[in-house]
OpenMM code with the backbone's topology and positions (N, CA, C; nanometers):
from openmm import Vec3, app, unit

residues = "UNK UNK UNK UNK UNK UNK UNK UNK UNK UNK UNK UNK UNK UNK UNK UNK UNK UNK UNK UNK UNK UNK UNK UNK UNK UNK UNK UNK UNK UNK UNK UNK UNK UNK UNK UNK UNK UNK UNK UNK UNK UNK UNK UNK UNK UNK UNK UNK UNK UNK UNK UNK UNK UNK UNK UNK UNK UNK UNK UNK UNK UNK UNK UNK UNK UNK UNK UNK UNK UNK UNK UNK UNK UNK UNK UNK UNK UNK UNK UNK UNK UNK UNK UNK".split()
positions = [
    Vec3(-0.2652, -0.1308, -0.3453),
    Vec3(-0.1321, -0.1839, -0.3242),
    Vec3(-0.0730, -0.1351, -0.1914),
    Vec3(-0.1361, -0.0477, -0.1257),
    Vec3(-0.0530, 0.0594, -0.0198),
    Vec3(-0.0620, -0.0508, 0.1126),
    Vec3(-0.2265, -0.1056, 0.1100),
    Vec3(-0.2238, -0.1793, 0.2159),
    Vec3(-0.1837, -0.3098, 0.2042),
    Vec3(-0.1028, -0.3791, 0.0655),
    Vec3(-0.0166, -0.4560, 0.1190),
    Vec3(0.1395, -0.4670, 0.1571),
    Vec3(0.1671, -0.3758, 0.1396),
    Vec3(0.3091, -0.2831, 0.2139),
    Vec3(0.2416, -0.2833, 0.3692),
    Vec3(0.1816, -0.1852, 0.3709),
    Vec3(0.1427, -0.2073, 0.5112),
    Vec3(0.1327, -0.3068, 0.6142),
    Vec3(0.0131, -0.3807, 0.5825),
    Vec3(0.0111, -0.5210, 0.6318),
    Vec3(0.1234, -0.5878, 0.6737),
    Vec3(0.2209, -0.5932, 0.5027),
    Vec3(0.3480, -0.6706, 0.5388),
    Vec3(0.4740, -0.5981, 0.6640),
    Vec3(0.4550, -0.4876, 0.6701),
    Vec3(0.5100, -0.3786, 0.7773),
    Vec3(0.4888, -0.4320, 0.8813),
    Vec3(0.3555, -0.4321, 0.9423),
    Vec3(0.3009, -0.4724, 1.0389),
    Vec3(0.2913, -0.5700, 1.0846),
    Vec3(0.3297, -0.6526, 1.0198),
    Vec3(0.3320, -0.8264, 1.0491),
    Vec3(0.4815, -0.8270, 1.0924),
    Vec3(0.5773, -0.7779, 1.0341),
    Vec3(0.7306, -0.8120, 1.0519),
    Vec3(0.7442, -0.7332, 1.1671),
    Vec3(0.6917, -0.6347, 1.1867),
    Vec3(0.7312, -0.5537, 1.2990),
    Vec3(0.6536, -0.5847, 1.3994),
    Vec3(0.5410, -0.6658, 1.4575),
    Vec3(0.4754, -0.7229, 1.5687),
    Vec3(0.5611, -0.8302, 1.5893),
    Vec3(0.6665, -0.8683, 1.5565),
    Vec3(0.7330, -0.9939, 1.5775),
    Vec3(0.8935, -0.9575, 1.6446),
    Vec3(0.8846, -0.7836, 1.6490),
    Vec3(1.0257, -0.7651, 1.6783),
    Vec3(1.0049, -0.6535, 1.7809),
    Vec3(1.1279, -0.6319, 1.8288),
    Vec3(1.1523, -0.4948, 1.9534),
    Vec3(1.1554, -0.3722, 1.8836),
    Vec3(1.1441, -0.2204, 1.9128),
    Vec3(1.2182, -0.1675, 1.8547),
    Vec3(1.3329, -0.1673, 1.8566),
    Vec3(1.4064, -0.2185, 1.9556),
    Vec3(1.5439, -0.2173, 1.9766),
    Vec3(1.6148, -0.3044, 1.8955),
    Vec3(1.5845, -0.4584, 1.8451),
    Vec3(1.5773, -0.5103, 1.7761),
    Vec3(1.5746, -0.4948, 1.6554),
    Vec3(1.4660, -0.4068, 1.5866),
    Vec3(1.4479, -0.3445, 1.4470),
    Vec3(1.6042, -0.2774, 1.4062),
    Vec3(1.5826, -0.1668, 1.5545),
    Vec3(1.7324, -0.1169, 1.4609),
    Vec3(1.8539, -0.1815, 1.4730),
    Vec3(1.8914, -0.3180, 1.5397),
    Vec3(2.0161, -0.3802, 1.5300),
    Vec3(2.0440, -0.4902, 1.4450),
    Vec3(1.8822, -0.5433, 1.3651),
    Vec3(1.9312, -0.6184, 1.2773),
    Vec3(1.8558, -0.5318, 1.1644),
    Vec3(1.8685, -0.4397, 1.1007),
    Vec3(1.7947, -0.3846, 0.9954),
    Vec3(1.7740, -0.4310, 0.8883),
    Vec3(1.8808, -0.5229, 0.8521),
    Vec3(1.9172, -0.5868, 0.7483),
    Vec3(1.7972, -0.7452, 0.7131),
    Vec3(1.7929, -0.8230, 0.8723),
    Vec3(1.7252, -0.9102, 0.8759),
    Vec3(1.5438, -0.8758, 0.9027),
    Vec3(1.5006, -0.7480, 0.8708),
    Vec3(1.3692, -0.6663, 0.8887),
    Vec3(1.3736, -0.6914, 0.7289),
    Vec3(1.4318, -0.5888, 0.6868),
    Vec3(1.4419, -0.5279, 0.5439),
    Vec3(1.3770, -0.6815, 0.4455),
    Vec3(1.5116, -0.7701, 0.4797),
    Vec3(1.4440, -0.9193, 0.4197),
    Vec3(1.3086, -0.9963, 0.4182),
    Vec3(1.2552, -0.9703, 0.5592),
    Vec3(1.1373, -1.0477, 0.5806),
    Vec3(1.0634, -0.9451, 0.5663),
    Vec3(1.0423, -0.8006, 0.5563),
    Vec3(0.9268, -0.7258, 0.4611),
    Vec3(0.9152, -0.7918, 0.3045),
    Vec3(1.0783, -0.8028, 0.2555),
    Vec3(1.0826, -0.7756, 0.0819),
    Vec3(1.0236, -0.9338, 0.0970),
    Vec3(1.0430, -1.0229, 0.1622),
    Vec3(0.9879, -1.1343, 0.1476),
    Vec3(0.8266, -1.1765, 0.1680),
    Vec3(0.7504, -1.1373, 0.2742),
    Vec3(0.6297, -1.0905, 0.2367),
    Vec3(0.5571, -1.0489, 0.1553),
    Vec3(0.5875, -0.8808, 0.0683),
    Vec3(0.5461, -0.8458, -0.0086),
    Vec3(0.5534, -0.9620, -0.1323),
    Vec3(0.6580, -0.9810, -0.1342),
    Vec3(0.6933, -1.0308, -0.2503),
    Vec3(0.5976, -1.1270, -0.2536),
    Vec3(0.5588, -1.2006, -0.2354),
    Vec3(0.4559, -1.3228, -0.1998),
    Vec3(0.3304, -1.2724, -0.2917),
    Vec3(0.2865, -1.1488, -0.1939),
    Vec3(0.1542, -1.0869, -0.2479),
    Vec3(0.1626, -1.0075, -0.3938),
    Vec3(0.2672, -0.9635, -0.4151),
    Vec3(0.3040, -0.8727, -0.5437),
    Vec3(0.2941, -0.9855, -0.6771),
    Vec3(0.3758, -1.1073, -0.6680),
    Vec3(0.3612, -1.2031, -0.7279),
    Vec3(0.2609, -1.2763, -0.8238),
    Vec3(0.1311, -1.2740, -0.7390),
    Vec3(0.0398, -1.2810, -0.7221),
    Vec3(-0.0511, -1.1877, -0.8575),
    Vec3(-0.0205, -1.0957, -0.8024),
    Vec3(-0.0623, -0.9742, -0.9413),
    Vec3(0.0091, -0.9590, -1.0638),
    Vec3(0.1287, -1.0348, -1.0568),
    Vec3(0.2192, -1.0213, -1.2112),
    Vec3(0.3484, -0.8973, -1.1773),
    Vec3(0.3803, -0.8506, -1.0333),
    Vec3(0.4507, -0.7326, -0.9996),
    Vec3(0.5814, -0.8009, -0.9485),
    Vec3(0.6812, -0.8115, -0.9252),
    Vec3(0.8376, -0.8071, -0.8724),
    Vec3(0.8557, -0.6840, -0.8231),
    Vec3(0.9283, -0.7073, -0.6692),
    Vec3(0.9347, -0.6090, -0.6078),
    Vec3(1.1332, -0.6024, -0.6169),
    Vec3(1.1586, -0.5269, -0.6491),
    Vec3(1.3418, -0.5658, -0.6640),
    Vec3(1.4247, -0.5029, -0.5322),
    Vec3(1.3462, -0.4046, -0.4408),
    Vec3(1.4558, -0.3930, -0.3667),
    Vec3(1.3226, -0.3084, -0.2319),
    Vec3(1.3912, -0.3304, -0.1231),
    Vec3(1.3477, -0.2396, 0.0004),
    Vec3(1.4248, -0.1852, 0.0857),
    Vec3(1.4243, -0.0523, 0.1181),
    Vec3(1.5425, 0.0042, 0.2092),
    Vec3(1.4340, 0.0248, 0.3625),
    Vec3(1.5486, 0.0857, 0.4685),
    Vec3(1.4469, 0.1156, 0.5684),
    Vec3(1.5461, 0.2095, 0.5764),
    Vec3(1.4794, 0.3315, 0.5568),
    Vec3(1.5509, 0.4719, 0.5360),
    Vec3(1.5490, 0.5438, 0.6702),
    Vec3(1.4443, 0.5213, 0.8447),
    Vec3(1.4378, 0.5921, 0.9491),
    Vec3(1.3821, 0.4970, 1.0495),
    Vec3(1.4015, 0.5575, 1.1111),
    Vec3(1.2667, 0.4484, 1.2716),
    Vec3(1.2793, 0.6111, 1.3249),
    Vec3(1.1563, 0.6235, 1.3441),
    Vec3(1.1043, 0.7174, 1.4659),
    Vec3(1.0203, 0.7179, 1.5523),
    Vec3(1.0081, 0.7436, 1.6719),
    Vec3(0.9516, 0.7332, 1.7951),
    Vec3(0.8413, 0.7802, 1.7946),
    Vec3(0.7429, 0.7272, 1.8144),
    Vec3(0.6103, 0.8105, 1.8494),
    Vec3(0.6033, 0.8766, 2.0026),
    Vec3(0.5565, 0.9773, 1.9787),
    Vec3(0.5481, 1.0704, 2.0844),
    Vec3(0.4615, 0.9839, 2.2064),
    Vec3(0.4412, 1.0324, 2.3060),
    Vec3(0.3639, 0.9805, 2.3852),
    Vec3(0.2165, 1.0369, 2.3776),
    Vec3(0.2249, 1.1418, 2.3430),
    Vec3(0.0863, 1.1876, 2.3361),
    Vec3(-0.0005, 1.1140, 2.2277),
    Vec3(0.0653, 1.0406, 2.1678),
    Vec3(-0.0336, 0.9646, 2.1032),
    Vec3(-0.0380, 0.8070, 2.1479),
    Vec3(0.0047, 0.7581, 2.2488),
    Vec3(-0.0637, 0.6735, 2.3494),
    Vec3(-0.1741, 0.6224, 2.3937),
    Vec3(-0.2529, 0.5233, 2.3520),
    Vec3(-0.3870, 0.5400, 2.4072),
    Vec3(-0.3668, 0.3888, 2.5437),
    Vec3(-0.3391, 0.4673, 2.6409),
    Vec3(-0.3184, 0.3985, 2.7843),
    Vec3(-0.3842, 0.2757, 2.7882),
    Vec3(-0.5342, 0.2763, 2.7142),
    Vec3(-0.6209, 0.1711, 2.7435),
    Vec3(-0.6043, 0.0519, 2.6367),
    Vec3(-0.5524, 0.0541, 2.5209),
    Vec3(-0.4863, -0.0467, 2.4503),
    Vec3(-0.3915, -0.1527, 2.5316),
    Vec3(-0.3953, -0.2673, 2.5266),
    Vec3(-0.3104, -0.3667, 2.6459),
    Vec3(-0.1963, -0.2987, 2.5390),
    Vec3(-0.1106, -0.3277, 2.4223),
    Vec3(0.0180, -0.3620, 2.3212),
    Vec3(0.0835, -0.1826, 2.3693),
    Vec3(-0.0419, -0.1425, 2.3289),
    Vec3(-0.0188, 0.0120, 2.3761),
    Vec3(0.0406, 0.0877, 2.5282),
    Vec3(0.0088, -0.0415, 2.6034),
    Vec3(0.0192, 0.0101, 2.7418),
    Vec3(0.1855, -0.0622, 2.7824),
    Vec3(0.1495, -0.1309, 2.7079),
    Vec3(0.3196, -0.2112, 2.7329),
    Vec3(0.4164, -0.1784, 2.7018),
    Vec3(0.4085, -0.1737, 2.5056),
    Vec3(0.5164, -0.0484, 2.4575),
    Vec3(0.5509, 0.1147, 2.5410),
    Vec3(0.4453, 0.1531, 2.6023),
    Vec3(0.4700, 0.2921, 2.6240),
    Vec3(0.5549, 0.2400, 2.8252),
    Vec3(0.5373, 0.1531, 2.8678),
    Vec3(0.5876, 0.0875, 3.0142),
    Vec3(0.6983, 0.1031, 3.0000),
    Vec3(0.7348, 0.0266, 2.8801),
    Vec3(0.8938, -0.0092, 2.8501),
    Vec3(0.9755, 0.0926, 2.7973),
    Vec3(0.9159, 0.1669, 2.7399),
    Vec3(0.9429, 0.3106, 2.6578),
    Vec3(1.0147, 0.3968, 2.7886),
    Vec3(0.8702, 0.4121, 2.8541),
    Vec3(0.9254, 0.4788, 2.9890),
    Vec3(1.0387, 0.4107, 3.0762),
    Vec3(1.0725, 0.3155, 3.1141),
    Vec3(1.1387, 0.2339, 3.1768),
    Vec3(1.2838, 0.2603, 3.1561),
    Vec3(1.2731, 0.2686, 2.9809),
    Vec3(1.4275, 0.2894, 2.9426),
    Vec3(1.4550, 0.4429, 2.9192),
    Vec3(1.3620, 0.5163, 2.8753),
    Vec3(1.3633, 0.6692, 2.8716),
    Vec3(1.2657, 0.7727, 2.9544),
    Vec3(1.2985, 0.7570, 3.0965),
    Vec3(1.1626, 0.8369, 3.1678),
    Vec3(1.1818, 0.9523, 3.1451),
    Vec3(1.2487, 1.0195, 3.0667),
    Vec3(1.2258, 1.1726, 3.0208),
    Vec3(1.1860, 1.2132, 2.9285),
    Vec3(1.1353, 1.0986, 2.8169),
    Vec3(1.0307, 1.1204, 2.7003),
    Vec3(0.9125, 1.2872, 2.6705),
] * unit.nanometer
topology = app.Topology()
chain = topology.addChain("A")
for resn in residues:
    res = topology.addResidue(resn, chain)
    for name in ("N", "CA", "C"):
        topology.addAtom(name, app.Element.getBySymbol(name[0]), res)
């Protein structure tokens, strides 16, 4: 079950900014519980509620430069915070 939380994580959040994430939290929160819900369904499960309790930053040291998504996020990262 873990990796379809996940999945559904990952799908809603390749579609948004972080900056984005945290200004509509509300419209994230929906299109996770709406995803899952799809797949939970499926198994006989109802999912009744999803919060998004943090967003935190990944450090830079875990960066891998040579990833293109990786190299972009961390551009822009820097761009807006060069003292990371």
């Amino acid at each position: 079950m873990e990796g379809k939380f996940v999945d559904a994580l990952r799908s809603v959040t390749a579609e948004i900014t972080m900056e984005e994430l945290h200004k509509q939290r509300g419209d994230f929160v929906q299109k996770v519980h709406t995803v899952v819900s799809e797949d939970l369904l499926k198994n006989g499960l109802e999912l009744e509620t999803v919060s998004l309790t943090g967003l935190d930053q990944t450090s830079r040291n875990f960066f891998n430069p040579v990833l293109r998504l990786t190299s972009i996020d961390f551009y822009r990262a820097f761009l807006r915070f060069p003292k990371l």
